[in-house]
N, C-alpha and C positions, 0 to 999 in steps of 0.2 A: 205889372209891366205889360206892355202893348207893344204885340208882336203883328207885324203888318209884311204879309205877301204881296207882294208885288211883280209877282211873275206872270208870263203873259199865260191864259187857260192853257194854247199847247202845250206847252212847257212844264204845267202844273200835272199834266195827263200823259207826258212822256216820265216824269220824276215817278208819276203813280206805278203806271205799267210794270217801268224800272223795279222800283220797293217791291211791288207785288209779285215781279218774276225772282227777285232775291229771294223772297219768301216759298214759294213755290218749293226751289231748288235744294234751299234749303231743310226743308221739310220731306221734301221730296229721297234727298240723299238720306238724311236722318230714319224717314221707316225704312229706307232699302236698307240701311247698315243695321238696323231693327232685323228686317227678316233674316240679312245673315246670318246676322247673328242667332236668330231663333233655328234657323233650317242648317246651321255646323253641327250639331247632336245627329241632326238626321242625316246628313252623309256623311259622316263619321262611323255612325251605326252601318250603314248601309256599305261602306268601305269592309269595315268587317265581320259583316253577316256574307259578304262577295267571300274573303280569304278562308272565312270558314267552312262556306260551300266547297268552294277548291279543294281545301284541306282533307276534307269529308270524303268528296270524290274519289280524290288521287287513293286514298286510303280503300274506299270502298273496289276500287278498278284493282288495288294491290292484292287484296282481300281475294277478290274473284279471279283474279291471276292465280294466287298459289292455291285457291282453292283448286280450280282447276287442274295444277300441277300435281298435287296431291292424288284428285280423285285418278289423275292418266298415271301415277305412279301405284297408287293401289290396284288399278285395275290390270297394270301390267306383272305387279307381282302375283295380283289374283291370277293371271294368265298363265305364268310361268310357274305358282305353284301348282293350279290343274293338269299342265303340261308333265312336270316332274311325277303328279301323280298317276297320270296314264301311262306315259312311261314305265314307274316302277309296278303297275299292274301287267302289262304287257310282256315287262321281264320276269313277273312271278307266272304269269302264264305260259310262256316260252321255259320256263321250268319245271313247269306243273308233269309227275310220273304218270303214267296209263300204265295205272294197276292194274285194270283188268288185262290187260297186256301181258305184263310182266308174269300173271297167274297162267295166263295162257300159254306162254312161252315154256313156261316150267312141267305145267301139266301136261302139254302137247309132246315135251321129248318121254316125258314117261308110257312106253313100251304096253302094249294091251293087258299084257299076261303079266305085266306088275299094279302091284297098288301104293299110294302114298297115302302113310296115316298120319304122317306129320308134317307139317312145313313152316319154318323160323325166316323172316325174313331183318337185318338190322341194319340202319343205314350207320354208314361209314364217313365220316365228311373230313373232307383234306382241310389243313392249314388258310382258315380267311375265309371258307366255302361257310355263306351264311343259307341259301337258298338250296333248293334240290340238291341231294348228293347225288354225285356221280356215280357210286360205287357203295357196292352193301353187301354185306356176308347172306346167305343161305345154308338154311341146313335141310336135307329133305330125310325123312325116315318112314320106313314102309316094305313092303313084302314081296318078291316075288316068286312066281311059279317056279322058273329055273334059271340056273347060274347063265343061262346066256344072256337071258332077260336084263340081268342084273351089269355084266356087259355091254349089254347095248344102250344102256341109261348110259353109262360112263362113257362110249365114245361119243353117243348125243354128247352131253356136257360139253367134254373136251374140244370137242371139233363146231361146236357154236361161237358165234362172235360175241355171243352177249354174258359167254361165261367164263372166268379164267378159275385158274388157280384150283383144279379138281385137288380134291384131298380124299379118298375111299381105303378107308380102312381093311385091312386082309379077311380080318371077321366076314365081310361082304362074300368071301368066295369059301368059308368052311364047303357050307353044305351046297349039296348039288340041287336038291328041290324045296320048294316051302324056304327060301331062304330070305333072310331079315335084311335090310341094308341100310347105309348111310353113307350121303355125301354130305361133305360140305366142300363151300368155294367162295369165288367173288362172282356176283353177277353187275353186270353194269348197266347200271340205273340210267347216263346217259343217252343209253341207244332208244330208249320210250320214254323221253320227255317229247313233250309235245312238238318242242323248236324242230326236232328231225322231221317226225310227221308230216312239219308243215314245209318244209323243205324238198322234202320229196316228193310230194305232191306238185 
C-alpha cells in the first residue's frame, strides 16, 4: 500500500513539533511520577524520624524536669534533715549538766572543819523526760570535827536553791565531836545545765 503526504513542509514541521512536545510531556510527567514515587519512602521516613525526635525530646525535657524536681526535693529534705539535726544537737546541748558544777556546789557548802568520804549522785527523770534530768537524789557521807560543823552542812543544804528535800538523820547529832554524818536529798540538776548559763550570761 502507498501512503503519499501531501502536506505542505510547514505543516509537516508544525505536526512534528506537535508529536515531539506530546512526547516530551509525556515522558517528562512519566519520570516525575517515577521520582515520586521513588522519593514517598523518603519523606515518609523523614515524617517519622521528625515525630520521633519530638517524642524523644518532649521525653528527654520530662526526664530533666522531674529530674530536677527530685534533685530540689532531695536537697530540701537533705536541708531540713541537717536542720532537724542541729537543732536536736543544740537541744542536747542546752541540756548537757556541769558536773564540775554540781561537784562544786556540793563540796563548796561542805564546812572546813568537816570531811566528805562519800558522795552518791542518781539521776531521777519525770514522766516523758528522755534528755538531762531535772532532778537527782544525793547522798553525802563523811566526818566532822563538831556537832556545829555538822549543822552548818545542813542549813547550807537547806537554805540553797539547788537543793531540796534535806533528810539528816538524828545519828548526825549523837556525838558532840569526831562525829559521822549523812545527808541525803534532791538536788536540782536543772539549775547547771548549760541552757541557764547561757542565759545568764
Amino acid at each position: 500500500m502507498i501512503s503519499l503526504n501531501l502536506l505542505p513542509p510547514e505543516r509537516k514541521k508544525t505536526l512534528y513539533w506537535i508529536s515531539l512536545t506530546k512526547n516530551v510531556i509525556f515522558w517528562g510527567s512519566f519520570v516525575f511520577m517515577v521520582l515520586i514515587f521513588l522519593s514517598l519512602p523518603f519523606w515518609v521516613s523523614r515524617l517519622y524520624l521528625n515525630n520521633t525526635l519530638n517524642d524523644l525530646d518532649q521525653k528527654i525535657d520530662f526526664y530533666k524536669y522531674n529530674t530536677s524536681l527530685q534533685q530540689m526535693s532531695f536537697l530540701e529534705k537533705s536541708s531540713k534533715n541537717i536542720n532537724d539535726l542541729l537543732i536536736n544537737i543544740d537541744k542536747i546541748g542546752a541540756e548537757q549538766i556541769y558536773w564540775s558544777k554540781v561537784l562544786t556546789e556540793i563540796t563548796g557548802a561542805v564546812p572546813s572543819d568537816a570531811q566528805i568520804f562519800s558522795l552518791e549522785l542518781n539521776s531521777k527523770y519525770a514522766l516523758g523526760e528522755v534528755l538531762s534530768p531535772n532532778e537527782g537524789i544525793f547522798t553525802i557521807i563523811g566526818r566532822a570535827k563538831t556537832r556545829d560543823a555538822i549543822l552548818a552542812l545542813q542549813a547550807i543544804l537547806e537554805s540553797s536553791a539547788d537543793f531540796k528535800d534535806i533528810q539528816a538523820p538524828l545519828d548526825n547529832l549523837v556525838k558532840k565531836t569526831d562525829a559521822d554524818f549523812k545527808f541525803r536529798g534532791t538536788i536540782l540538776f536543772k539549775n547547771f545545765k548549760q541552757k541557764n548559763f547561757l542565759e545568764n550570761d
